[in-house]
N, C-alpha and C positions, 0 to 999 in steps of 0.2 A: 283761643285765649279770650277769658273775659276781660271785662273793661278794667275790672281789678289788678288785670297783671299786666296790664299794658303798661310803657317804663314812665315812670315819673310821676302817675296816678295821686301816690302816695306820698309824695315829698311836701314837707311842712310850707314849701314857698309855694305851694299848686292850690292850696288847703282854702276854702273861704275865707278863713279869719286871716289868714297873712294877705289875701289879695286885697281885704278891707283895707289893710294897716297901709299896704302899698297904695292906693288908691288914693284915700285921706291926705298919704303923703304928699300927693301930686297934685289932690282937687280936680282927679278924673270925673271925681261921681261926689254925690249927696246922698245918703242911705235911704233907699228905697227909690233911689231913681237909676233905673238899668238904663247902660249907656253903649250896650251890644246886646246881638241878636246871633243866638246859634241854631242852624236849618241841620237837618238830617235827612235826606234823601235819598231814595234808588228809583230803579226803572218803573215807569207804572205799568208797562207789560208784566212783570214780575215783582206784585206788591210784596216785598218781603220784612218792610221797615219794623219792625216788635215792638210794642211799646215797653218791655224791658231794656232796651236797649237803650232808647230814649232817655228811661226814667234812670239808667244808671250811669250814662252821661252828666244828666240833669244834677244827680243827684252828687257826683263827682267833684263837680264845677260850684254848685252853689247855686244851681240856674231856679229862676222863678217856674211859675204853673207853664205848663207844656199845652202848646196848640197845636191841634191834627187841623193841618191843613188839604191831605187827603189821609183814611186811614189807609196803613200800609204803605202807604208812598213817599209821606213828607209829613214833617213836624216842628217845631219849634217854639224856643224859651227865650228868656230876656236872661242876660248876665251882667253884672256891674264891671267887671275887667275884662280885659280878654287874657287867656288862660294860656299860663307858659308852656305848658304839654300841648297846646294844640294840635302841633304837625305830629306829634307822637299820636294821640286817639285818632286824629285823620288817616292814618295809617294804617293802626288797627281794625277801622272800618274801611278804610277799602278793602282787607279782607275778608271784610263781608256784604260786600258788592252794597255799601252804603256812603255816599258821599254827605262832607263835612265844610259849612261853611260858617266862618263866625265874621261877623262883619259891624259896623257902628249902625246902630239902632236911625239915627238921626238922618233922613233922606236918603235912604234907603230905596225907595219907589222911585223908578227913573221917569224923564219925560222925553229921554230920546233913545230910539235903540238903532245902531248904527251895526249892521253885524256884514259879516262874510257870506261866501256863497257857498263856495266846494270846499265838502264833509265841515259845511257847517251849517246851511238850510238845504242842503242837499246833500246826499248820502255818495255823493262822488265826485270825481276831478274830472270836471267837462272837456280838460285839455286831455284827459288819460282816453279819455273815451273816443276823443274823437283819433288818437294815434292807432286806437285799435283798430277802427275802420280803415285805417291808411294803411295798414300792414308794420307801422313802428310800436307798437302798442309795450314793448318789454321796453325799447332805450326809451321812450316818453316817462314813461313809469318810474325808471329809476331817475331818469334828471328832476322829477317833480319829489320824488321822495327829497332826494339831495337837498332841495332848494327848500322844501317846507321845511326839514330839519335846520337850516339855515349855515346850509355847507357849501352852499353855492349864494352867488350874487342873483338875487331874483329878477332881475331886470337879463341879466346874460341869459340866462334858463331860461327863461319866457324869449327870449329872439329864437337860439337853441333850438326849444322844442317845437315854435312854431315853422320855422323854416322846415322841421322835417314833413309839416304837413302839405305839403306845395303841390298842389295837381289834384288835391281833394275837391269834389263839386260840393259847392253850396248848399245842394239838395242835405247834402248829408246830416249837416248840420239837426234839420227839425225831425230827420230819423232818430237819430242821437237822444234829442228831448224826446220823443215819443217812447221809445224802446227802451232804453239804457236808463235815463233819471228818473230818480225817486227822493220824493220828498225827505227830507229826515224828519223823524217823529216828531211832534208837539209845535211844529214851526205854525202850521196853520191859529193855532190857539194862541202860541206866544205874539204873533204881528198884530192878530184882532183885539186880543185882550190889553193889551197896551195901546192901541191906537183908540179904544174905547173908551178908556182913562183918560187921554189927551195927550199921548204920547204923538211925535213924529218919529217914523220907519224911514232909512235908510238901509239899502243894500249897497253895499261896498267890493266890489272884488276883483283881483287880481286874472280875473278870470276874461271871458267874452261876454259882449254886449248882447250879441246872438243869443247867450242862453239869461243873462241878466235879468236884462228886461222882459222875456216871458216865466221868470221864477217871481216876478218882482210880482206881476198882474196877477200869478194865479195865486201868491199868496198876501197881496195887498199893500204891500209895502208905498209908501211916498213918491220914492225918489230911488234910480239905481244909477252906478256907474261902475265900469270896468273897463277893459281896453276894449279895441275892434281890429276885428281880423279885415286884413285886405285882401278884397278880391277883381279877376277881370274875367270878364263872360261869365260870371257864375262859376269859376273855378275857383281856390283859394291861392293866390300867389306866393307865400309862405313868411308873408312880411305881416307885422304889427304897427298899428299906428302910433307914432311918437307925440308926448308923451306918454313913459307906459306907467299904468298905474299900480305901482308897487307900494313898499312900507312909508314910503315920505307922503305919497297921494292918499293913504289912508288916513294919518295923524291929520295932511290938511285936510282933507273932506269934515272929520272930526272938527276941526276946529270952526271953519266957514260955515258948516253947518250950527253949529251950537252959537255962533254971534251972528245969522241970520235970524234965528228963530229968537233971540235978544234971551240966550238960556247960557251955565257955565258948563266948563265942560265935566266940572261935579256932576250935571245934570244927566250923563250920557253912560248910557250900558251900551258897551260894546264887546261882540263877540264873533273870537275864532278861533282857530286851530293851529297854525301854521305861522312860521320864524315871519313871514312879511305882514302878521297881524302885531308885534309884537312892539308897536310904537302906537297904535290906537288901544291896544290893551292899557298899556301906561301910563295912557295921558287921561283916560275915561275915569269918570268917577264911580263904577264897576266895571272891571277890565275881565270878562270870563271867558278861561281855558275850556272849550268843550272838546273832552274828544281827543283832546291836543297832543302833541308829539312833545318828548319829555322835556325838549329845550325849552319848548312856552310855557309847560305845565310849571317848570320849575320856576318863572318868572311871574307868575301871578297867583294870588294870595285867595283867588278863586277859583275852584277845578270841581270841574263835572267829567269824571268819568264815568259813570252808569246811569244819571237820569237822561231823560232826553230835554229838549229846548222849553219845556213846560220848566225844567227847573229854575228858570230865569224867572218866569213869574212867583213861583213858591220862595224864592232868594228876596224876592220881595214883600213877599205877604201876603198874597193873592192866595184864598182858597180854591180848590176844584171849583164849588157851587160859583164863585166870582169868573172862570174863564168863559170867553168869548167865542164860539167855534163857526 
């Protein structure tokens, strides 16, 4: 389906000149002063962004001149409203493996990026992996699904699944990192390219310090925190250390962090995937779904399903030629 028949495309209230009228009425905007910004993105593994696509978007909405920020990959225009059909064309382009973000023009470029760790700078759940090597790798699995959908108490799941791991040797652990994780795409560009600008990196995760702090170094980040696994003789005892750092330790890290560094939390792009991000999505002054399971995707007004972590930068306005590798 084209953009044309997408629902509401066409309705008189979606149309330029009513958004003007609306606009004026509220003293959103000034004519000729765009006061949002609309990104169109997909995977840069598969550049498939059309500038038709773009331009009938563009051309839908009322939006000013269109910037390739990579071609094929990502683009974006200026608009004076933001557009009642939104989540309608967001839609319609997810059917075409193109995500859709309209957000306020005005500080837009974050100075702190506060993000997650598993399946979200890393392409897996460092607790699932290491259940596999324990021989519970199918019950871990599902208590972590439960828990990231936000069907379970994250704090009980995480004692839970840790206790199933008791009699694991420690050795295991750097096998795990060595063999099993991988980076998720675009993380190395996104922590450099923003800490270049004068960003501060924070990794956050509900996850282990074990695997934390060697994701942290080899992608640059600042500052990590997660829980820690307890161990004796280099065995895993199957306890966690109290406090665990779930959905309230992420909002406060967010917070303490953003009045250490004498910044608001306007300031702070934070991103994840899972029900225990779903209180630093919130609170951030860009809260981004990547990836996300439906219950988070549906609570934040930013979703990346098909770019990778480079779309954080392009949500910003950062070109290809501007990334940091």
């Amino acid at each position: 389906m084209g953009i044309v028949g997408w629902p509401g495309w066409h309705k008189r209230e979606n149309c330029p000149k009513a958004a003007k009228r609306r606009a004026k009425a509220t003293g959103l905007f000034t004519i000729g002063n765009f006061m949002f910004i609309a990104t169109l993105l997909t995977a840069p593994a598969t550049p498939i962004l059309e500038r038709a696509t773009v331009e009938a978007v563009r051309n839908a909405w009322g939006g000013g001149d269109a910037v390739w920020l990579e071609p094929g990959v990502a683009a974006e225009f200026p608009l004076e409203n933001m557009p009642l059909n939104r989540w309608d064309v967001w839609t319609g382009l997810q059917g075409m493996r193109v995500d859709l973000v309209v957000q306020r023009a005005e500080g837009r470029r974050k100075r702190v990026l506060l993000a997650d760790m598993d399946s979200t700078m890393i392409e897996q759940e460092c607790i699932d992996e290491l259940a596999d090597e324990a021989g519970v790798g199918a019950r871990v699995a599902e208590i972590t699904k439960a828990a990231m959908n936000g069907e379970l108490d994250f704090e009980a799941a995480l004692r839970e699944r840790v206790g199933l791991l008791k009699g694991l040797p420690v050795a295991v652990i750097d096998r795990v990192i060595r063999d099993r994780i991988t980076l998720m795409p675009g993380g190395r560009e996104l922590v450099a390219t923003m800490r270049a600008n004068g960003a501060y990196a924070a990794l956050v995760s509900g996850g282990f310090t074990a695997f934390t702090a060697r994701i942290a170094e080899v992608l640059g980040f600042d500052e990590n925190r997660a829980n820690t696994l307890i161990s004796s003789d280099n065995i895993l005892t199957g306890d966690v250390a109290e406090p665990i750092l779930g959905r309230q330790a992420k909002v406060d890290a967010l917070v303490e962090i953003a009045a250490r560094l004498g910044m608001s939390e306007a300031d702070v792009m934070a991103v994840g995937d899972g029900a225990n991000d779903l209180g630093m999505l919130g609170r951030a002054g860009a809260g981004v779904a990547l990836h996300a399971k439906p219950v988070v995707a549906a609570e934040c007004d930013i979703r990346i399903n098909h770019g990778d972590l480079t779309a954080l930068l392009f949500i910003q306005g950062y070109h290809r030629a501007d990334f940091v590798s």
